[in-house]
NUNU-105339 format. One record per atom (N, C-alpha, C): atom name; residue number from 1; residue in one letter; z, x, y. Coordinates in nm, 3 decimals, padded with zeros to 5 digits. Atoms other than C-alpha are relative to their C-alpha. Layout:
<atoms>
<atom a="CA" k="NUM" r="A" up="Z" east="X" north="Y"/>
...
</atoms>
This chain:
<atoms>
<atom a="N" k="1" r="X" up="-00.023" east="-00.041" north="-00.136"/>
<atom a="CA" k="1" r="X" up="-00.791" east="-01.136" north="-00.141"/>
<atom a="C" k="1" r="X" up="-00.075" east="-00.095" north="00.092"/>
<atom a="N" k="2" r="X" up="00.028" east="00.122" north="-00.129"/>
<atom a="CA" k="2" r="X" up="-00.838" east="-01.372" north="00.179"/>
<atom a="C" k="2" r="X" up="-00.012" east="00.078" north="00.090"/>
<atom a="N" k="3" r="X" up="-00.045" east="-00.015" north="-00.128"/>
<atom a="CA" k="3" r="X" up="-00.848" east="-01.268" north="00.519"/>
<atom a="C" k="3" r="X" up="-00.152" east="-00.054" north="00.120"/>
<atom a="N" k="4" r="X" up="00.099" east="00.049" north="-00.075"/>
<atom a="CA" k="4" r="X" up="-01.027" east="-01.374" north="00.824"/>
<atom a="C" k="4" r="X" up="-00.097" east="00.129" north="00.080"/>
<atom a="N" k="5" r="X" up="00.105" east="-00.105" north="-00.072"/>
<atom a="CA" k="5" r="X" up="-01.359" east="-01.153" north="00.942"/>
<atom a="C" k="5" r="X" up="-00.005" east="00.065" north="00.145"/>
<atom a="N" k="6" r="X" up="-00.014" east="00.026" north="-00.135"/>
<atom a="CA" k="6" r="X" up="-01.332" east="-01.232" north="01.318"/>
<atom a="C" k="6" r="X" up="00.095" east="00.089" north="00.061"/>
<atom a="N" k="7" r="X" up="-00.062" east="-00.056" north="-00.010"/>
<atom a="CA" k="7" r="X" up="-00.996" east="-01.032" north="01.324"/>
<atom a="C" k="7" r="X" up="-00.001" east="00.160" north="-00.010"/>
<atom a="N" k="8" r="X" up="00.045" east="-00.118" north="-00.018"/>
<atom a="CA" k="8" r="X" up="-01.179" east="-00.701" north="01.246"/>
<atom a="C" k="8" r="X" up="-00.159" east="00.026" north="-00.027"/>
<atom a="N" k="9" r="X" up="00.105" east="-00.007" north="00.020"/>
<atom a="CA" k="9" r="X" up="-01.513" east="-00.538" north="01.306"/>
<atom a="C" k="9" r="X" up="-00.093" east="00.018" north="-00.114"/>
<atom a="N" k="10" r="X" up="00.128" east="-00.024" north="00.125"/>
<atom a="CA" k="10" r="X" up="-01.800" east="-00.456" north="01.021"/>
<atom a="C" k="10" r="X" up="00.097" east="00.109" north="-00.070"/>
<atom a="N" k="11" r="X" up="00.013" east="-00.113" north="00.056"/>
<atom a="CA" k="11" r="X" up="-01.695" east="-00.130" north="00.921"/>
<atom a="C" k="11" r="X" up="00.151" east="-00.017" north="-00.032"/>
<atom a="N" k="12" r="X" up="-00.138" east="00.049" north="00.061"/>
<atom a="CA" k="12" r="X" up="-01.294" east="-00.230" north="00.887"/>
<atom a="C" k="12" r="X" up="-00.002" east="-00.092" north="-00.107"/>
<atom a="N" k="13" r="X" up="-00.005" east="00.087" north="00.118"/>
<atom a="CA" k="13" r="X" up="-01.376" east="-00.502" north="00.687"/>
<atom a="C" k="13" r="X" up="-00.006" east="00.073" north="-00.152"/>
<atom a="N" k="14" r="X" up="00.027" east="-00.062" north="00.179"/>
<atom a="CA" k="14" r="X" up="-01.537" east="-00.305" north="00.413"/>
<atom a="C" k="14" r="X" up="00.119" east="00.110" north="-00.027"/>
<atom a="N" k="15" r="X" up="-00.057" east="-00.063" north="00.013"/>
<atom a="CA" k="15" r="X" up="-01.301" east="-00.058" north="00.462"/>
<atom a="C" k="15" r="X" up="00.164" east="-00.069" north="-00.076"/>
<atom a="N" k="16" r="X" up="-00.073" east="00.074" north="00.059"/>
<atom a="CA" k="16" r="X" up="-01.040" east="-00.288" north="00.346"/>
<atom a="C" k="16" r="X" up="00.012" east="-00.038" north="-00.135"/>
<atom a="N" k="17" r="X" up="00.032" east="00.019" north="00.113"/>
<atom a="CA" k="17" r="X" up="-01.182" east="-00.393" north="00.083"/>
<atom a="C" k="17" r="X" up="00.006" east="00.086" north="-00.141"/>
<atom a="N" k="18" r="X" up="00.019" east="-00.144" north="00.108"/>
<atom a="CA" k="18" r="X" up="-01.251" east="-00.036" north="-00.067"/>
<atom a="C" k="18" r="X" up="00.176" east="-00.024" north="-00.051"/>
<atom a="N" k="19" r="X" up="-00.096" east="-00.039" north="00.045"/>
<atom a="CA" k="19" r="X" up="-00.900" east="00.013" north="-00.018"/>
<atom a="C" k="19" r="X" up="00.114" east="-00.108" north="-00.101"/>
<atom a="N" k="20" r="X" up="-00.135" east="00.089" north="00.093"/>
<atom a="CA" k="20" r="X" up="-00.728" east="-00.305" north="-00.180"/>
<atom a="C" k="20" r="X" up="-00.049" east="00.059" north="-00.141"/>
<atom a="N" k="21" r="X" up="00.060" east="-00.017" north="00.155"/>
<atom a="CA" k="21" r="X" up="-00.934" east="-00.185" north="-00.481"/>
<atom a="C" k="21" r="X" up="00.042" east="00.137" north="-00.061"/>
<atom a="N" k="22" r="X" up="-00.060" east="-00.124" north="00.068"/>
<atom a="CA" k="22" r="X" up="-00.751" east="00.167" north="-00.492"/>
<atom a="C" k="22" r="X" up="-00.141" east="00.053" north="-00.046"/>
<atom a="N" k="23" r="X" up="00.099" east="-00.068" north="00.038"/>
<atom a="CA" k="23" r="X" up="-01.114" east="00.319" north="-00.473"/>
<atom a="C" k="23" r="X" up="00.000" east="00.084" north="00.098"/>
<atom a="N" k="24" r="X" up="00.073" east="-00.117" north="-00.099"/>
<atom a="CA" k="24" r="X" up="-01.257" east="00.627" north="-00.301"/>
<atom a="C" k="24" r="X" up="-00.109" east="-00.070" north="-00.020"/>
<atom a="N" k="25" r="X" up="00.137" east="00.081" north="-00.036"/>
<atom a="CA" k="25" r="X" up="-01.563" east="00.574" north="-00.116"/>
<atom a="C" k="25" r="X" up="-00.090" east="00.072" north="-00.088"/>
<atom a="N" k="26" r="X" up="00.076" east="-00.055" north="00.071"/>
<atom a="CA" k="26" r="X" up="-01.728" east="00.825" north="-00.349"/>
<atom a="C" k="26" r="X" up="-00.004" east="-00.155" north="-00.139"/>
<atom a="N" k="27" r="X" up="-00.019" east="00.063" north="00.120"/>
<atom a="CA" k="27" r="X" up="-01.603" east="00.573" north="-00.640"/>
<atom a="C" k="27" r="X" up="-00.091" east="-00.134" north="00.035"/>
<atom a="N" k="28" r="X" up="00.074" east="00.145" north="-00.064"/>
<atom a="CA" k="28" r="X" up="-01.710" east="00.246" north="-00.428"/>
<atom a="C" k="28" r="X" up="-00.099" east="-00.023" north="00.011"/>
<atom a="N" k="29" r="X" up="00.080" east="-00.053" north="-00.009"/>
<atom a="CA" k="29" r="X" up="-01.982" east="00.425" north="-00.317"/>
<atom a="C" k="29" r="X" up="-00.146" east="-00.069" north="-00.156"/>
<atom a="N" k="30" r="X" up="00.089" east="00.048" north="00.154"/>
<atom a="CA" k="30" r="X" up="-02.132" east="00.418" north="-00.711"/>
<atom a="C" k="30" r="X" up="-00.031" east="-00.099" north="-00.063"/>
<atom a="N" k="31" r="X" up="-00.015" east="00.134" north="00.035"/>
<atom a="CA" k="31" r="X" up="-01.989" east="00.075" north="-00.789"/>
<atom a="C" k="31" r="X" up="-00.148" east="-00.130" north="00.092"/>
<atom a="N" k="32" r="X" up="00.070" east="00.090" north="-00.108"/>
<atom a="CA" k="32" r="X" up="-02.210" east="-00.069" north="-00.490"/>
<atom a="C" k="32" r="X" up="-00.167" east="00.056" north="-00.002"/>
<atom a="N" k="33" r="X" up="00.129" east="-00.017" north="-00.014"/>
<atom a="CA" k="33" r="X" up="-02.543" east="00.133" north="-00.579"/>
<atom a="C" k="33" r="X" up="-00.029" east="00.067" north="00.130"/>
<atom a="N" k="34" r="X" up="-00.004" east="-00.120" north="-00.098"/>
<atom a="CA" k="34" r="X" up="-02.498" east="00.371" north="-00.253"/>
<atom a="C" k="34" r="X" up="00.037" east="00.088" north="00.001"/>
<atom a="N" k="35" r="X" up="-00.036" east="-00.157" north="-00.005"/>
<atom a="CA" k="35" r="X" up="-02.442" east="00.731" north="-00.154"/>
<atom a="C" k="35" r="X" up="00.130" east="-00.039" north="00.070"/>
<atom a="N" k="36" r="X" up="-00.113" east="-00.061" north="-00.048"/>
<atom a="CA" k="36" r="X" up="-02.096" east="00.853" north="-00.041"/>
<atom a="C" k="36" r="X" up="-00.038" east="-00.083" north="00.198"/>
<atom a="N" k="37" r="X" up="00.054" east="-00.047" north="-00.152"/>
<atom a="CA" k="37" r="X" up="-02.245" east="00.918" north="00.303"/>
<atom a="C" k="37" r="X" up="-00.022" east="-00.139" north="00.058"/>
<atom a="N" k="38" r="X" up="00.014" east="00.123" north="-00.022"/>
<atom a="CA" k="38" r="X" up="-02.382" east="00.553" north="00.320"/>
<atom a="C" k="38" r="X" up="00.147" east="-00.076" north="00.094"/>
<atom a="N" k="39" r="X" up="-00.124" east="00.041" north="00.003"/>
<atom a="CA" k="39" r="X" up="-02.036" east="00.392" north="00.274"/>
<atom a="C" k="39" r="X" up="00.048" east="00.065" north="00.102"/>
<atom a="N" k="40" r="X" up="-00.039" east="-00.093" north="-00.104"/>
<atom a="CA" k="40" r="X" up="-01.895" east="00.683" north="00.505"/>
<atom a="C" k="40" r="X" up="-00.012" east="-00.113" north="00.104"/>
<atom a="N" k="41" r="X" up="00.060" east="00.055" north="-00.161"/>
<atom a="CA" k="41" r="X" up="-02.118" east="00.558" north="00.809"/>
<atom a="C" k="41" r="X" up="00.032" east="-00.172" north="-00.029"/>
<atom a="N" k="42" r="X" up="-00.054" east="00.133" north="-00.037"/>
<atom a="CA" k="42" r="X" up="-02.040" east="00.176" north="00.721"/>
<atom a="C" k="42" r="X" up="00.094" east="-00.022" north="00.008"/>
<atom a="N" k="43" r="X" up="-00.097" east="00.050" north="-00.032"/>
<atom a="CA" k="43" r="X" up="-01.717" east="00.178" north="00.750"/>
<atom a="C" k="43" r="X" up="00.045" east="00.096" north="00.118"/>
<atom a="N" k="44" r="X" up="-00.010" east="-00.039" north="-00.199"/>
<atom a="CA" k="44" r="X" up="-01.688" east="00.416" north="01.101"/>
<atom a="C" k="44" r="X" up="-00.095" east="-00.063" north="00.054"/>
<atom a="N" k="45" r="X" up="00.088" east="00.090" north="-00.114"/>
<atom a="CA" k="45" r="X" up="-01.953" east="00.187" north="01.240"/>
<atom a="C" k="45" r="X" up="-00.146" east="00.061" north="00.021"/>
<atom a="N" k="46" r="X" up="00.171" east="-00.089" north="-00.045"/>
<atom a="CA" k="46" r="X" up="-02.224" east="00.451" north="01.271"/>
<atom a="C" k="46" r="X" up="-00.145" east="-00.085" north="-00.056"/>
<atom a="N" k="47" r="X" up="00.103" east="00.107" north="00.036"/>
<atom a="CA" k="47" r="X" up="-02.445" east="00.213" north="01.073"/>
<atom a="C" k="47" r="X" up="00.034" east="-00.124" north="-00.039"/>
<atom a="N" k="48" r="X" up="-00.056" east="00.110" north="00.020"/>
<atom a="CA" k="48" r="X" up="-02.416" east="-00.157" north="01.035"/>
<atom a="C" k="48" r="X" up="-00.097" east="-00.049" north="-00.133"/>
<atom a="N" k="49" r="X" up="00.013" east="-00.004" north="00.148"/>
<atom a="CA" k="49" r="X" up="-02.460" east="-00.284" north="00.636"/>
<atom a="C" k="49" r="X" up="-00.066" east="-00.164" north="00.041"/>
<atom a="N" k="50" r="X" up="-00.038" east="00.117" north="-00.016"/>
<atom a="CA" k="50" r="X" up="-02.645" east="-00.606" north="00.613"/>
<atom a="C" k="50" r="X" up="00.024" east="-00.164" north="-00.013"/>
<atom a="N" k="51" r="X" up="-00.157" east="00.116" north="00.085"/>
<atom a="CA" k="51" r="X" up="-02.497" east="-00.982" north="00.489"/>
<atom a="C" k="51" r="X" up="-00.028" east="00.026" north="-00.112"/>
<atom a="N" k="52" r="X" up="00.018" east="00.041" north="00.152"/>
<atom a="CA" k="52" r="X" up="-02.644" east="-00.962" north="00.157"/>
<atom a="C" k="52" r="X" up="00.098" east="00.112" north="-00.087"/>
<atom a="N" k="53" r="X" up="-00.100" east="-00.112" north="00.060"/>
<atom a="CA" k="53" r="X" up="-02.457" east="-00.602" north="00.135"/>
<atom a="C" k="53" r="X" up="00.155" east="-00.096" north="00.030"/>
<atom a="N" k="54" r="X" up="-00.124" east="00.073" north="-00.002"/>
<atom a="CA" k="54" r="X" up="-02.160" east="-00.813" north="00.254"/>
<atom a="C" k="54" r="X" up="00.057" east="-00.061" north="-00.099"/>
<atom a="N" k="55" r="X" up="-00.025" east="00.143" north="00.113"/>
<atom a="CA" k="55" r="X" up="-02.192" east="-01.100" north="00.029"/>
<atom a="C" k="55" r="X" up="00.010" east="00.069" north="-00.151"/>
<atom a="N" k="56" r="X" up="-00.040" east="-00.060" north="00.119"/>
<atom a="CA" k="56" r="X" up="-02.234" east="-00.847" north="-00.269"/>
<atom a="C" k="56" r="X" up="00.127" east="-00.008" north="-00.040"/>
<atom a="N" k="57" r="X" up="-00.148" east="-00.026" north="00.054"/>
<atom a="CA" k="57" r="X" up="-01.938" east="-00.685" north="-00.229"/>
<atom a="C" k="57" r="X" up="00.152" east="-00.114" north="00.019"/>
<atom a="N" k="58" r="X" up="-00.097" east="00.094" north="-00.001"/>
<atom a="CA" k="58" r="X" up="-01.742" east="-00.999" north="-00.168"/>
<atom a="C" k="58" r="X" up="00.001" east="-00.051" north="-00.164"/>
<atom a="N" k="59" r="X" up="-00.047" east="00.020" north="00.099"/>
<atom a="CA" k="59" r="X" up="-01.816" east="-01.110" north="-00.473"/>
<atom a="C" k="59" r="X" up="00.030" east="00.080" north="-00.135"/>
<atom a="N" k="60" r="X" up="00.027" east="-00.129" north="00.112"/>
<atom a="CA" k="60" r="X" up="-01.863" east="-00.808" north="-00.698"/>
<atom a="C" k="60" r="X" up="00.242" east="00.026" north="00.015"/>
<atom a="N" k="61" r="X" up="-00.131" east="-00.013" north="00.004"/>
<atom a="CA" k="61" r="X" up="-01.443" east="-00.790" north="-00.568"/>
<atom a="C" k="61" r="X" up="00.059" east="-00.102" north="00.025"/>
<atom a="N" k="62" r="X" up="-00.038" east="00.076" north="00.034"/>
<atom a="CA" k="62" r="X" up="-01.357" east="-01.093" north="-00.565"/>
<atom a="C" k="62" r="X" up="00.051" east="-00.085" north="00.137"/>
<atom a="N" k="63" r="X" up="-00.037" east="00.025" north="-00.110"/>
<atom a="CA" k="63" r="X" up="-01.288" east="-01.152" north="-00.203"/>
<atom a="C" k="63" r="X" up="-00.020" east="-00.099" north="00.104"/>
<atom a="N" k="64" r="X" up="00.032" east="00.159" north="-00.067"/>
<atom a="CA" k="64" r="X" up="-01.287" east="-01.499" north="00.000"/>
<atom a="C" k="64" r="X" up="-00.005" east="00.070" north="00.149"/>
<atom a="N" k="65" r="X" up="00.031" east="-00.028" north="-00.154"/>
<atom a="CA" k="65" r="X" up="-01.417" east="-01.424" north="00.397"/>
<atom a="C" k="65" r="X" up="-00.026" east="-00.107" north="00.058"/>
<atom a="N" k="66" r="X" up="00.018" east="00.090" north="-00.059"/>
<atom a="CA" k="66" r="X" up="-01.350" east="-01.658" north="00.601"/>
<atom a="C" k="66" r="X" up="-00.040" east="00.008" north="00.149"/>
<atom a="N" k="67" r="X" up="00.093" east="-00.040" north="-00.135"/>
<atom a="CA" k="67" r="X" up="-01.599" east="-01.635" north="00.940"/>
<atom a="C" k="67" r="X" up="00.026" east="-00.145" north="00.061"/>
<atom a="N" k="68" r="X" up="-00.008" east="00.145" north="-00.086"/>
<atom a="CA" k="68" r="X" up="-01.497" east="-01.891" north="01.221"/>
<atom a="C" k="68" r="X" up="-00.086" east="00.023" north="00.137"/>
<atom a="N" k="69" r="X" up="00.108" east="-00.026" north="-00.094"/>
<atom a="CA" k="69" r="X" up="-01.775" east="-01.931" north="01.484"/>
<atom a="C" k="69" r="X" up="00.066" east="-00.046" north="00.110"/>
<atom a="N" k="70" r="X" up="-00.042" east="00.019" north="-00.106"/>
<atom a="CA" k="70" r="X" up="-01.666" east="-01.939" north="01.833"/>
<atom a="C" k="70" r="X" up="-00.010" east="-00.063" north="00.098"/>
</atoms>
């Protein structure tokens, strides 16, 4: 999976991600070493996750992010 970062905020991104993987966030949640609740709040925005949680789950799923600076 590809897509560009810039095109959606923090909490869409991961949310994306969960879902190309056909996971619940409970499931994702476990995979990633966080609570439910965690996951929850990072992907509505309520809390922002940060790069190294990014960069995990990019590669833990396999996912190329491409960030273009403005």
């Amino acid at each position: 999976m590809k897509f560009r970062a810039n095109d959606y905020n923090k909490g869409e991104i991961l949310k994306i991600i969960r879902q190309s993987t056909n996971l619940t966030q409970k499931e994702f949640a476990e995979k990633m070493g966080k609570s439910t609740r965690t996951i929850e709040d990072y992907e509505s925005g309520i809390v922002n996750y940060n790069m190294q949680f990014f960069k995990d789950v990019a590669k833990k799923f396999n996912v190329e992010i491409i960030i273009q600076r403005r």
